[in-house]
N, C-alpha and C positions, 0 to 999 in steps of 0.2 A: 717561220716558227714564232710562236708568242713569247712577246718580254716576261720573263720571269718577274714580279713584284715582292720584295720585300717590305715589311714593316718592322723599325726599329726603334724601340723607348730608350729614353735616356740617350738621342743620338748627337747631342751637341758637342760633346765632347769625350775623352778618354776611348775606351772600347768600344762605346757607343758609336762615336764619328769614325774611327776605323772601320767599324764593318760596316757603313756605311760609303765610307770610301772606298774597300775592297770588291763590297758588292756591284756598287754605280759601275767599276772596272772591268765587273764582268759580264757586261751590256744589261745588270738588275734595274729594273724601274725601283725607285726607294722611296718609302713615304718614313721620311724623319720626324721624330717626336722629342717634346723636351718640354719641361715644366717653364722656364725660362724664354719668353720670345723673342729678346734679342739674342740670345747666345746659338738660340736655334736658325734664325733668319742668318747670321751670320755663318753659322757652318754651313747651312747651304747653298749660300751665296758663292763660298768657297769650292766646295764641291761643282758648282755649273761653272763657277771659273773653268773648270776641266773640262767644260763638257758635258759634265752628266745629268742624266734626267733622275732628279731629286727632286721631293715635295715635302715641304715643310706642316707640320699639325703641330698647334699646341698641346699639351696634355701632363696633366697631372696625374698618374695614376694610383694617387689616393682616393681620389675624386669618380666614383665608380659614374655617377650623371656625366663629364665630360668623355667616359670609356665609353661610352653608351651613344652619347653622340658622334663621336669620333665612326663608332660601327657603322651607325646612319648615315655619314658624309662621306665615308670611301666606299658601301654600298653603291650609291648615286654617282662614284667616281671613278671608280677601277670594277672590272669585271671577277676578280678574285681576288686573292691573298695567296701566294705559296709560301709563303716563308715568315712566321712569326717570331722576332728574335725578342724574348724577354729579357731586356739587359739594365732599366733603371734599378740604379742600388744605392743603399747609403750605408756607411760604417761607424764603426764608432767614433772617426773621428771626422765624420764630414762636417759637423760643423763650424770646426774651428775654435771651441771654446773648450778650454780643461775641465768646465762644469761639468759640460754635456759629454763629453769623453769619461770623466772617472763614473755616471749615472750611470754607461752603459758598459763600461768595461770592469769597476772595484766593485766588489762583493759589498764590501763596507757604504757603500756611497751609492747603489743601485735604483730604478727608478722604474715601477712598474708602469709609468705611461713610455718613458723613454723607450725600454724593450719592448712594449707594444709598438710605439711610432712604428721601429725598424722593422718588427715583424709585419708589418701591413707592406712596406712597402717593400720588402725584399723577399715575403714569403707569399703574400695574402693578394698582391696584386698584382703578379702573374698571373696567377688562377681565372680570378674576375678578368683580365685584362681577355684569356683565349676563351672564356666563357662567351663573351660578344662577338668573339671572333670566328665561331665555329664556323657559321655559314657562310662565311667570307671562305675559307678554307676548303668548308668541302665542294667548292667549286672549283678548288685547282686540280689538276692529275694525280702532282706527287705533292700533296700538303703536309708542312713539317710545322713541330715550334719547338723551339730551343729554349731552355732558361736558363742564365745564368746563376750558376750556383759559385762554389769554392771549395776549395781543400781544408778551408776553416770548418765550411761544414760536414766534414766527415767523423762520424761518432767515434769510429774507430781509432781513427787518426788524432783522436784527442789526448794531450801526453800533460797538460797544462793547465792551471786557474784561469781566470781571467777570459776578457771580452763576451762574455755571456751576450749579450742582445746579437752582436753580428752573427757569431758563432751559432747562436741557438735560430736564428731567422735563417739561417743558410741550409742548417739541417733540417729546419722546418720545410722548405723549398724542397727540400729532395725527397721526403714524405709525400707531399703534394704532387710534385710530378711526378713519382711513382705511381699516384691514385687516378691526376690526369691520365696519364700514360694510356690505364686499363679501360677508361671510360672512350677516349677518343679513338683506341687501333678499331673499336666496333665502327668507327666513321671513314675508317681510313687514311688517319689523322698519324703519323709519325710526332711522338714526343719523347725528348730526352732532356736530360739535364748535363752541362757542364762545366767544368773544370776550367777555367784559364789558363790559370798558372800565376805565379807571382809575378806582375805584368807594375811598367815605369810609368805610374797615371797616377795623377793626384791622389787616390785608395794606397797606390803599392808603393810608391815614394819611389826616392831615385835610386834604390842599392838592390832595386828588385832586379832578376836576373832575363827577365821576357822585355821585349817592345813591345808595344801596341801592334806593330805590325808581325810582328814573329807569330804574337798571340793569337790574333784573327787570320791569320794566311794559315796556322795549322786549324783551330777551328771551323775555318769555310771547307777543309780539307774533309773533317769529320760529316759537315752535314751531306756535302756532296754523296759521301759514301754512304749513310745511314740508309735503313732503309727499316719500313713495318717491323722486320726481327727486331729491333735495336730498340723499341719501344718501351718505354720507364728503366732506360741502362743512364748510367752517369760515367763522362767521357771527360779525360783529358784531354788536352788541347792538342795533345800527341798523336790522338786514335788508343792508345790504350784505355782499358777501365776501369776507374776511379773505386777503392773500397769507399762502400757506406759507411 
């Protein structure tokens, strides 16, 4: 039977390196991506420590010219793509500066490049990202992509001020993968968006209630079961579904 291949952004660390790790676990061929080259080579490294077949790609996915190469270099190196996990993300407080946190989270202090940054790379480069990856995809049986989204970004669910750029880039994400969703089932293409949960990764801090592994062991749960029905639906990490 053919190794299943996943492709995962953002896979050096946090939820990223888990489903990376969870997938390599369940005999997936994994092609890991990460803006960063050491942090990448070393998750990987770690990963074949165990055994698994992991491949390391850099990638910026701001950078639509290196997605595009990227498309070109697993073309020429893997025979499909089944599993596209959209997982790079930044928050309002990835950078680690109070500057750059109250620009994207105080009303008062807002910064219309800052909430663009985040909206490209948490809304905008998903999209692009399974744009180049179509035809990778529709050469698998059951081809899926997953985006990660949040419970931040549910419109409904909004009860509070504050964090505008994460917040608004997340419900922008689940816009877009609704509209992917409709373009792709015509391919054969399963898309959905989901939920985490409030997961212990440098994002959710340490009072959060999920692990990294809690988190992706019920999400690999979710994709397992998805199927063409479930296209443009947003999922908890539980299998239940998420309101918009």
């Amino acid at each position: 039977m053919k190794t299943k291949i996943a492709l995962v952004t953002g896979g050096a660390r946090g939820l990223g390196f888990e489903f990376c790790r969870q997938l390599a676990g369940k005999d997936c061929t994994v092609i890991l991506t990460a803006r960063n080259e050491e942090r990448g080579q070393q998750a990987v490294s770690q990963l074949k420590e165990l055994g698994f077949d992991v491949h390391f790609r850099i990638l910026d996915v701001e950078n639509e010219e290196q997605i595009a190469a990227l498309a070109t270099d697993l073309a020429s190196s893997f025979d499909s793509i089944d599993l596209l996990i959209n997982n790079a993300g930044v928050n309002s407080k990835s950078s680690g500066r109070e500057e750059d946190f109250l620009k994207n989270f105080k009303l008062s202090e807002l910064s219309p490049e800052h909430i663009l940054h985040m909206m490209h790379i948490n809304a905008v480069a998903p999209i692009i990202m399974t744009k180049h990856f179509v035809p990778h995809l529709k050469k698998s049986r059951n081809p899926k992509v997953v985006n990660i989204s949040s419970w931040l970004g549910s419109v409904s669910a909004k009860t509070n001020g504050g964090n505008y750029s994460y917040c608004g880039s997340k419900a922008a994400l689940n816009m877009l993968t609704r509209a992917l969703a409709f373009d792709l089932v015509r391919e054969g293409i399963t898309t959905i968006a989901v939920n985490p949960g409030w997961v212990q990764t440098s994002m959710g801090g340490t009072r959060a209630k999920l692990t990294p592994a809690e988190s992706v062991a019920g999400l690999l749960q979710v994709i397992e079961k998805m199927n063409i029905k479930d296209s443009g639906k947003f999922f908890q990490w539980d299998g239940t579904e998420h309101p918009w």
